[in-house]
N, C-alpha and C positions, 0 to 999 in steps of 0.2 A: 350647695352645688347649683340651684337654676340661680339665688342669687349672684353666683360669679357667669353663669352662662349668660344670665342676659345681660350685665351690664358690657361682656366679651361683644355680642353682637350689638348693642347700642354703639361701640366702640367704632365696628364694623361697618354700621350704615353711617356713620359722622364721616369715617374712608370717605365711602364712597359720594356720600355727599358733596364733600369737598372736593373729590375727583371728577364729580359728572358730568363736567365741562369737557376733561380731556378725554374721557374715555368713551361720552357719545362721538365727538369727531375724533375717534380714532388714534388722538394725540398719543404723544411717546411718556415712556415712564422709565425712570434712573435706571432700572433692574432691567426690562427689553428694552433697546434700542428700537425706534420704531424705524422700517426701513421705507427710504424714500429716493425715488430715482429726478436727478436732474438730467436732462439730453439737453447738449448742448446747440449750438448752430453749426458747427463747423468744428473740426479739427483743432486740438487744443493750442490755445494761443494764446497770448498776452492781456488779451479781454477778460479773458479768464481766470485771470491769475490768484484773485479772490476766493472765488470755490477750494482749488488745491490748496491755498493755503488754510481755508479754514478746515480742510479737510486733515489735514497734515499736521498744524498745530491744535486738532482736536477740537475744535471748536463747534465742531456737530453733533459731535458724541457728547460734549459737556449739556447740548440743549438735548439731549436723548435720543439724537438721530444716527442713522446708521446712511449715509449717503452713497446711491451706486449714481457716478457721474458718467454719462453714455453720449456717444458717437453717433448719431444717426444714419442709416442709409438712406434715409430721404428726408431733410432739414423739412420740407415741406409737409410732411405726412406728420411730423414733431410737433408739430403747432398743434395742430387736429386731437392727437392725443393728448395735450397737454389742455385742449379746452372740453374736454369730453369727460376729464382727470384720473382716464388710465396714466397716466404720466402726470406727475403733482406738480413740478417744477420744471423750465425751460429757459432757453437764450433765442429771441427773436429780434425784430428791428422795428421801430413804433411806422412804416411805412407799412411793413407788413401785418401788424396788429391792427392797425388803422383800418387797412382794404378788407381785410377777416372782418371786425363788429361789423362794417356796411354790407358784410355780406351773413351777418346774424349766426359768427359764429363766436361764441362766449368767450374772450382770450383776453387777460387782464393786465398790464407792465404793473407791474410791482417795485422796482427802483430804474434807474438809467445807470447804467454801469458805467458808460462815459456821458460826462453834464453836457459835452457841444460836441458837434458832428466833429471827427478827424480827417474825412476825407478830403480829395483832391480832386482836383483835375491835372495830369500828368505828361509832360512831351519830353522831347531829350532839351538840354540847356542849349543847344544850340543851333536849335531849329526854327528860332525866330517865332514863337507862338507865345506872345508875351501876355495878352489880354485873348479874352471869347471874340473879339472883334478878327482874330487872326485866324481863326480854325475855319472862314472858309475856302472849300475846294481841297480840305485836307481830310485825311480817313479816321474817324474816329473806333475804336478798337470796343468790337460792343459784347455786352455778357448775353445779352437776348430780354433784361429787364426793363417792363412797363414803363419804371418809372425812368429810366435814359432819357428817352427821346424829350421829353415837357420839361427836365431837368437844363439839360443842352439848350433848347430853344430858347428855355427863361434866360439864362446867362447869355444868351449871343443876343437876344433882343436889348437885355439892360444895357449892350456895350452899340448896340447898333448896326448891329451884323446879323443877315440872312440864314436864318437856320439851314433851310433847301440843299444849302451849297456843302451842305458836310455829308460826307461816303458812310453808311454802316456797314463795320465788315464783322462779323461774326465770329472771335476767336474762343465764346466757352468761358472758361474758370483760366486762359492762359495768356492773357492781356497782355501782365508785364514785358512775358517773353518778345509777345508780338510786337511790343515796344522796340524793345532792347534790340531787334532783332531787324527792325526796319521795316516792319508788315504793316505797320498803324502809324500815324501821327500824335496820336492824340488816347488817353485811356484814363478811366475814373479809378482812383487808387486808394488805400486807406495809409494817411503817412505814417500811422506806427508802425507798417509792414514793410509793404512794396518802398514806401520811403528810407525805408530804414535799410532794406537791402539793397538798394538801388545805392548809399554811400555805403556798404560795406563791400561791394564789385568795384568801386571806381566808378559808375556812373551819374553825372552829373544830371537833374531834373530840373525844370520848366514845372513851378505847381501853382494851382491857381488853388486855393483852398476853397469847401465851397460854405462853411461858418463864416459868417460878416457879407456873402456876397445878398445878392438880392433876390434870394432862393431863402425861405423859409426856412428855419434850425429846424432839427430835427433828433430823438434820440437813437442812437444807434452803438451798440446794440441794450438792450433791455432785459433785466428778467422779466417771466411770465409764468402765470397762473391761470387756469380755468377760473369760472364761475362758481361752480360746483364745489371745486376743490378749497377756494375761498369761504362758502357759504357754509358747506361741512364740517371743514377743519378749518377754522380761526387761527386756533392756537399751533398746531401744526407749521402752520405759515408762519406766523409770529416767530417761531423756535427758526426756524428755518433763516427767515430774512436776518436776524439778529445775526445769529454766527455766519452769516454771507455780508454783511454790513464790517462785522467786526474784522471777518478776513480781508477786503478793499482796503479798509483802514489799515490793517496791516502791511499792505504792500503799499500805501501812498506812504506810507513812516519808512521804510524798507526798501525799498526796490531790487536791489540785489538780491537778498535774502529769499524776495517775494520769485525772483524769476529763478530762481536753485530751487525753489521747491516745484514749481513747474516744471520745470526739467526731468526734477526727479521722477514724474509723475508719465512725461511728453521727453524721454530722451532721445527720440527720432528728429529733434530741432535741434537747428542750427543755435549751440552756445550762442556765439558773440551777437547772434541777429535777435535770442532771445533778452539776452541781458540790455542790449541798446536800446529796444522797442522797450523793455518795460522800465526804462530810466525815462525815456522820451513819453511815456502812457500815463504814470503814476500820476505823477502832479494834475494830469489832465480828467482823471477819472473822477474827481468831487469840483475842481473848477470852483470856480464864482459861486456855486451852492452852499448853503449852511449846514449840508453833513450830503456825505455819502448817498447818493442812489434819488434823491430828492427830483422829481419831477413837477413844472411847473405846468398848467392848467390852457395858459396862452399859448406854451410851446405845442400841443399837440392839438388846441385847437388852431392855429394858423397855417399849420403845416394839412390839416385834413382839407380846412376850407380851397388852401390852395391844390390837392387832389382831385376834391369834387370840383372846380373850378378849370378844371382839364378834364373832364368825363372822364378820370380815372377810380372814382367810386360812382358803384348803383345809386349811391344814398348818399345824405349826409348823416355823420352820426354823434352821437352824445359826447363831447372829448371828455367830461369828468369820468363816464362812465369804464372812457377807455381804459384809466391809470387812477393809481389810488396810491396814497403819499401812508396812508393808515399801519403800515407793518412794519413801518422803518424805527431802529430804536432810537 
């Protein structure tokens, strides 16, 4: 009898030995799901499209996780919990993770969910606004972010045109409208969106893209992780990034499929705006990178230098330290 009890508990500590990894950070096990909360940036959208699917086709639960994917009521207060690691995982933008480390708050990109910026610059097709050299003495339609104004300037200096001469008028989260609408000239847009709906009304755009201009790339948007949440659980993250790798992959193989399970999830969208953006998104989400989510080292140091290089950071800050390529499968 103790010879079968001890060799039961020799049995027992070899478990736990081989588990000690996961079970000091908290990692998931086959039998519990371990439960982990992503908050998003925004309202579910086509950036997205990854998560729900890995969600959907299981691929969380296959690495042990049980994922609550949350809305936030204040996208900015999201970062703070996610670098403190009340919130394990997040969706931010590397201009925003960027200005946080200079301001010594621990917030880490863990992939680029899109490899090159999608945005715009946006006017109606036929209002003569063909280059940044055009947009002065015209109104430019503004969210109220830092980064606008040194944005603007850099692109009307490269073309040789007076920043001074452009109006900020202040319309909030409702740009497009203010577009569409005759309020603004001029408005910063993301074309898998505003683009995408802007052909499905019939309106025609004027876009100046702001990838290839001579504005610094940038990732946007990003996942994110604390410090903490990285140092703790390792392997957590790992399980985590994997099946959020596997679901990108999923929808750049798929896209149709990929924006139906979105749906399913976000049936408050408009069908056809979601299924165009993420026909228009997919291919663009791995880009010129050698897999999924892959962040380059230049990319987020030239874009910081050009930040502190407009007194838009306290500091300058470490770029490896910002983003870490280590979780990607």
């Amino acid at each position: 009898m103790w010879k079968r009890s001890y060799l039961y508990y020799v049995r027992i500590a070899l478990i736990v030995l081989a588990l000690g990894p996961l079970v000091a950070c908290g990692a998931p096990t086959e039998e519990t799901p371990y439960p982990v909360t992503l908050s998003l940036d925004w309202v579910p959208n086509t950036n997205h499209s990854g998560f729900y699917v890995a969600l959907d086709q299981g691929y969380y639960a296959e690495q042990g996780l049980a994922v609550d994917i949350q809305i936030p009521a204040d996208p900015a207060a999201a970062l703070r919990q996610v670098a403190t690691g009340n919130t394990e995982f997040g969706v931010s933008f590397q201009e925003e993770v960027t200005v946080s480390r200079a301001n010594d708050i621990p917030v880490v990109s863990l992939a680029a969910i899109v490899q090159h910026n999608t945005s715009a610059f946006a006017s109606l097709a036929d209002s003569g606004l063909e280059t940044p050299a055009d947009w002065e003495g015209k109104k430019y339609g503004s969210y109220g972010q830092p980064l606008e104004p040194p944005v603007i300037e850099g692109l009307m200096r490269c073309a040789g045109a007076d920043f001074s001469q452009v109006e900020f008028v202040d319309v909030g989260f409702d740009a497009y409208a203010a577009l569409i609408n005759g309020q603004v000239d001029l408005i910063w847009i993301f074309m898998a969106w505003d683009g995408i709906q802007a052909e499905l009304q019939g309106h025609q755009l004027s876009t100046i893209p702001l990838y290839g201009s001579c504005i610094p790339d940038y990732y946007t948007p990003v996942v994110i992780a604390g410090e903490k949440t990285i140092a703790e659980q390792p392997e957590l993250v790992k399980r985590f990034m994997t099946a959020t790798a596997r679901g990108y992959e999923f929808a750049i193989e798929n896209p149709l499929q990929a924006a139906n399970i979105l749906l399913k999830y976000a049936p408050e969208n408009d069908p056809e705006l979601i299924r165009r953006s993420q026909e228009w998104l997919s291919p663009r989400y791995q880009a010129d990178a050698p897999q999924w989510g892959w962040q380059q080292e230049s990319t987020w140091g030239d874009f910081a230098s050009w930040l502190y290089e407009r007194a838009l950071l306290p500091k300058e800050i470490e770029p490896q330290q910002a983003f870490t390529n280590d979780f990607l499968p």
